[in-house]
N, C-alpha and C positions, 0 to 999 in steps of 0.2 A: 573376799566376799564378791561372787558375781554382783557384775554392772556398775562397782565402783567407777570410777573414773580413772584409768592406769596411773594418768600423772597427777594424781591429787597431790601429793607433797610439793609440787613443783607449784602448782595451779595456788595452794596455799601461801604461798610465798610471794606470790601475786598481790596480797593484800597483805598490808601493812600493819594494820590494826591488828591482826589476828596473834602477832606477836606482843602483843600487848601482857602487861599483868596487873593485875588491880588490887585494889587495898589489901591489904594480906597478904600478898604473896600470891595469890590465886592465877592463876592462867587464864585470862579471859576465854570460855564457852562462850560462844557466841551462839543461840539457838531461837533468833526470834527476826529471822529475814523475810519477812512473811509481814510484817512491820516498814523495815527497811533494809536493806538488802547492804551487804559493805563494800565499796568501792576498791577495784583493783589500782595499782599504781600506776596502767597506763591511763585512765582516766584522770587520775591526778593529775599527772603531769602533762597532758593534752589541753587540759584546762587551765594550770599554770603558764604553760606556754602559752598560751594564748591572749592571756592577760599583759604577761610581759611586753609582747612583740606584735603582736599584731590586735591590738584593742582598739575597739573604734566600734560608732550607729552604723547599722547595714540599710541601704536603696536609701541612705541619703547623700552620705561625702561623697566627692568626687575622687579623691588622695585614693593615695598607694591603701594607706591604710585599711581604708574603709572599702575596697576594692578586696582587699583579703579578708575581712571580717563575712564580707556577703558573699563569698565563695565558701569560708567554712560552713555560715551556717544554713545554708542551701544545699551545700553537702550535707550534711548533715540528715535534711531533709530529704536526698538519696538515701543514702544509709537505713533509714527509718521503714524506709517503702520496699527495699529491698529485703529486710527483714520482715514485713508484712507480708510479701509474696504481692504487692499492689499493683495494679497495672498499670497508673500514674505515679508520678510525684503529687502531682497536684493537689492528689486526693489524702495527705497528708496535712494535717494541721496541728501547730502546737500550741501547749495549753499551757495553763501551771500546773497542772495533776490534773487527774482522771474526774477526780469532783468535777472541777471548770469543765472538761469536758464535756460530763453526762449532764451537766446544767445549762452546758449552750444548746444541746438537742431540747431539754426538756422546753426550754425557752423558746425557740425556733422554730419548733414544729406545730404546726398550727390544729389546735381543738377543740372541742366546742361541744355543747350541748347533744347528748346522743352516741357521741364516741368515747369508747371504752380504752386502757391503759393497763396492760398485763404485765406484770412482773412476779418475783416469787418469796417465800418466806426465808430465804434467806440468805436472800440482798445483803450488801454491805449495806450503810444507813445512805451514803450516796447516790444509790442508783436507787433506794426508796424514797427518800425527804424530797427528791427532785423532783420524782413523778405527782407525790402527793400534794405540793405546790400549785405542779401544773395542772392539777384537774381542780385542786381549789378555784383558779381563778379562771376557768375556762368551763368548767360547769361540767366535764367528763366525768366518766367512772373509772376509779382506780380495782381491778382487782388481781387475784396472786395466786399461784399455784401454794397448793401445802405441801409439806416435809411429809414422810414415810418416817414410820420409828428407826429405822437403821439411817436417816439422814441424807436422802434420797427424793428427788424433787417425785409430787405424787401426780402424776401425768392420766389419771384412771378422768378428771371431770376436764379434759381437755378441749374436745368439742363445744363444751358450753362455754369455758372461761374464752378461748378466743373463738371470736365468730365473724360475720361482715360489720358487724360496728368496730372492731377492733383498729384502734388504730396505729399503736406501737403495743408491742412483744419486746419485757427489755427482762437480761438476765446474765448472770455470772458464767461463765464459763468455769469457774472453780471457786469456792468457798473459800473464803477467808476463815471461816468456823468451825466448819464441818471435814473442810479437804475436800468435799463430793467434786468430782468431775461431770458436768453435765454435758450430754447430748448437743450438743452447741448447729451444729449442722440440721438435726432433724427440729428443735425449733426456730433454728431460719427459716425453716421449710415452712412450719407447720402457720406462721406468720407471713411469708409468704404466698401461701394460699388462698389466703384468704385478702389480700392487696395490704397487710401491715408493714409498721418499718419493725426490722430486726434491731436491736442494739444490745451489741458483747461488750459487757464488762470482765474485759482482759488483764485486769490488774495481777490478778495471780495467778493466771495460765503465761503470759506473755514470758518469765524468767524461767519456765521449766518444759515446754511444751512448742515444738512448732509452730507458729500463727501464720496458717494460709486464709488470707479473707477473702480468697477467691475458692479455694474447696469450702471453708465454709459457711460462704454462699450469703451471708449476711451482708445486710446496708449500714449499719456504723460499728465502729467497735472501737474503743478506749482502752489505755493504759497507761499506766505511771512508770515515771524517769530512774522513779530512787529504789524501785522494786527490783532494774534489771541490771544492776550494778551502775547506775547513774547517779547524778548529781538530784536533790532537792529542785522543786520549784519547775519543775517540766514534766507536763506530759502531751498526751496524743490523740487527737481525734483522730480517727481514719472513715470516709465515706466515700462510697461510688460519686464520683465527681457529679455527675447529672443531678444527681441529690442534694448535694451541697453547693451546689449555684442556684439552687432553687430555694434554698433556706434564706429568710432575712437574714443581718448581719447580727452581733450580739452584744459587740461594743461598737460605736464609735470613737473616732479618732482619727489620726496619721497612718497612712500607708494602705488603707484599708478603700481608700475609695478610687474611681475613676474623676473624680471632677467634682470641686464644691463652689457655689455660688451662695449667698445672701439669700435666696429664695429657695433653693434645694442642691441635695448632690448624690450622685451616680457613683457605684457603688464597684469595688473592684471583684474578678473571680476569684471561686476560691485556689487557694489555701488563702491568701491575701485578707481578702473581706472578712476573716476572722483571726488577723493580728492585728487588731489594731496597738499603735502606741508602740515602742521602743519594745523588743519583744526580750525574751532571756537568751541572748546570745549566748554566754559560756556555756548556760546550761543544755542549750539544743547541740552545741558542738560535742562538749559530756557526753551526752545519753547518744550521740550516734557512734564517738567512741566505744561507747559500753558496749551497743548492739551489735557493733562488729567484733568487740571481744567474745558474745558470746556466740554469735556465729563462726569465729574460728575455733572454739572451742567445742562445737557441736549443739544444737539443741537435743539432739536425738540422743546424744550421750546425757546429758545431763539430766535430762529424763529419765533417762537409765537408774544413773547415778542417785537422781532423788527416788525412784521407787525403791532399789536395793536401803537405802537408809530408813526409809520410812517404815520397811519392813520390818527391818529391823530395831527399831524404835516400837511399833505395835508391839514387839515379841517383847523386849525388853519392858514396856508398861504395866504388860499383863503380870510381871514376877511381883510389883509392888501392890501388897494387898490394899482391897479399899479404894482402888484409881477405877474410876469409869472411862472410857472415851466414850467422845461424842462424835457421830458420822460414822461412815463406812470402816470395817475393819480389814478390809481388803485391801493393799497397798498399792493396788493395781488399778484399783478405782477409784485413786485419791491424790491429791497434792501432799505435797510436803509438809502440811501445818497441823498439828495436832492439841484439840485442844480437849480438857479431861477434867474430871472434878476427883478429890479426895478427901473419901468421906471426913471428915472430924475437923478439916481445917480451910479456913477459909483460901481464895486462890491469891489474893492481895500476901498473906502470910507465906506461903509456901513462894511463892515471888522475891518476898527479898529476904527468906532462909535459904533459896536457891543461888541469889544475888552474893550472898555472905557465902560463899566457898564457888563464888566467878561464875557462874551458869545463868545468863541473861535470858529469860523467856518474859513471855507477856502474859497478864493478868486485867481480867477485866470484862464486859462486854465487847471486845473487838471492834466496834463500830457494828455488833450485830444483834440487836437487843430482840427479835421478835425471833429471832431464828433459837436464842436463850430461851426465849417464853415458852415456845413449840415446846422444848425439852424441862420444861418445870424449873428451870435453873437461872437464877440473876449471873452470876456471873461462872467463868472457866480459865482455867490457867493453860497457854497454846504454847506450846512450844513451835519451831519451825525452823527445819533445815534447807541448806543450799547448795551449791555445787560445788563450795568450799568446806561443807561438813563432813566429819569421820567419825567411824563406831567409835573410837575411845572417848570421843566428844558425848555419843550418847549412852554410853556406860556411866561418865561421869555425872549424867545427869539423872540415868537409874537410882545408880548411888547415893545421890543427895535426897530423892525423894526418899528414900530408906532411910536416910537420917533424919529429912525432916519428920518422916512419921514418931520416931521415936524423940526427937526433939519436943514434940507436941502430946509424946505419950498417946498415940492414938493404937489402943489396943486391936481394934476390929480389922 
């Protein structure tokens, strides 16, 4: 199949888990990385090692130790920025996940009465509950672009929704729900036009797609640790550094400041003044692991790699009668995550009929309940492939949805 990935057998092997087999005898299908993503074995072992031999607090001990603990994960914080295309380190910060991140913006950025908060229908819940907080208690107006029926952000009331009151423009770069790739560049712009901040939520673009945050052209952009073959419990703020020494801090604590007294204290730059506290050493070491594996591995392949599958998967959905998808049916204008309803049986059921012969996908509202609403539907069953997935992977999951139909007698 054009745009596979030559050495995907090889690249499989890379990851451990995938040889797994579970109750039954099933071959674990892994199809739900869009979730979390499975960790290759040099990340394991990057981590393990690290624990073993070199553990220790970083920018506090003085020892050998602790002298290589804050080299990895500073490195690390290379690694990070280098895969951003950044122009600093600096302007790198780690978080626990993308949540923590879009809630130190939302938190930081200062709003008020009169100023307005654009985002779209179909946000994860994170880059929505955040905004809706902060204009709770700051007295702004929250509003949002709508979905097109093919799952398509609808750009036609654009002028109105962002205008000179606007003060952030925050948006997905790729659905969680839908797959829709959005324009990401042309609403940097269109936010910057008018003096707003940008903010890309890069969660599921970040593991399949290039991320230059300097082509495009935005002031913050977020992503999670466990999405790009990392560890749990890390992610990434990224900001034009002028931007982020100009934000208050978001915790207090250790590490974070220039100087404390009894009466006040002076605050360090960033990336600093937003770790406060003992930060996740393995786990920032992990994920810069990770992103140099996928960097050697290509982003631009893997890209590839995920549009040839997802193609392939749209082709094979459509044989099963009764399956709708949701979003773009164009493979070329989508991420890898597909999520779809069928008629007669709930998606909860068809989840662990799938689970019962090894085919792990996801069920549920995604974390994307209003982007569900748009399309009449509580919930969708998402599959989602990665740079470790293969067509006999999504045959086997054709298949079982052909079973489950008839397991549930669903005639239509």
């Amino acid at each position: 199949m054009q745009g596979l990935l030559p050495d995907l057998d090889v690249i499989r092997k890379d990851f451990p888990i995938l040889e797994r087999t579970l109750a039954g005898g099933a071959p674990l299908v892994y199809l739900d990385s869009a979730n979390t993503s499975q960790k290759p074995q040099v990340v394991i072992d990057t981590m393990v090692d690290h624990l073993e031999r070199h553990n220790a607090n970083i920018a506090r001990a003085m020892h050998q130790l602790g002298a290589e603990s804050t080299e990895a994960y500073e490195g690390a914080r290379d690694k990070v920025a280098a895969f951003l295309n950044a122009p600093s380190r600096n302007e790198v910060v780690f978080t626990k996940n993308a949540t923590e991140a879009l809630n130190l913006l939302a938190r930081t950025i200062e709003l008020g009465p009169g100023d307005n908060v654009v985002i779209t229908e179909m946000e994860h819940h994170s880059n929505i509950v955040s905004w809706q907080l902060a204009c709770e208690r700051s007295g702004a107006e929250l509003r949002w672009f709508g979905l097109t029926d093919d799952g398509r952000l609808d750009l036609t009331d654009a002028d109105r929704l962002v205008d000179e009151h606007t003060k952030v423009v925050a948006f997905t770069w790729v659905s969680n729900m839908l797959g829709t790739i959005n324009p990401v560049a042309d609403l940097a712009a269109r936010a910057r036009a008018v003096g707003a901040y940008s903010v890309v939520d890069a969660s599921q673009a970040a593991p399949q797609l290039a991320v230059d945050v300097q082509e495009v052209g935005c002031d913050f952009l977020v992503f999670t640790g466990h999405k790009v073959c990392g560890p749990t419990g890390i992610g990434v703020l990224w900001g034009r550094e002028e931007l982020l020494n100009e934000l208050p801090p978001f915790h207090g604590g250790g590490e974070m400041i220039e100087t404390v007294t009894m009466a006040r204290s002076t605050f360090a730059r960033a990336p600093h003044r937003f770790e406060a506290g003992t930060p996740p050493i393995v786990e920032a070491i992990g994920l810069g692991c990770a992103v140099d594996y996928l960097a050697h591995i290509g982003l631009d392949a893997i890209h590839a790699h995920e549009q040839a599958i997802t193609a392939y998967a749209l082709e094979g959905l459509q044989s099963v009668p009764g399956l709708t998808v949701l979003g773009p049916l164009d493979a070329t204008q989508r991420g890898g995550a597909i999520s779809f309803e069928l008629d007669g049986v709930h998606p909860h059921d068809i989840a662990q009929v799938l689970d019962s012969r090894g085919v792990a996908v996801r069920a549920g509202h995604h974390c994307a309940k209003p982007a569900h609403a748009r399309f009449g539907v509580q919930s969708s069953t998402r599959m989602s492939s990665y740079l470790y997935t293969t067509p006999a992977e999504i045959d086997a999951l054709v298949e079982a949805l052909h079973h489950t139909r008839s397991y549930f007698k669903v005639d239509r």
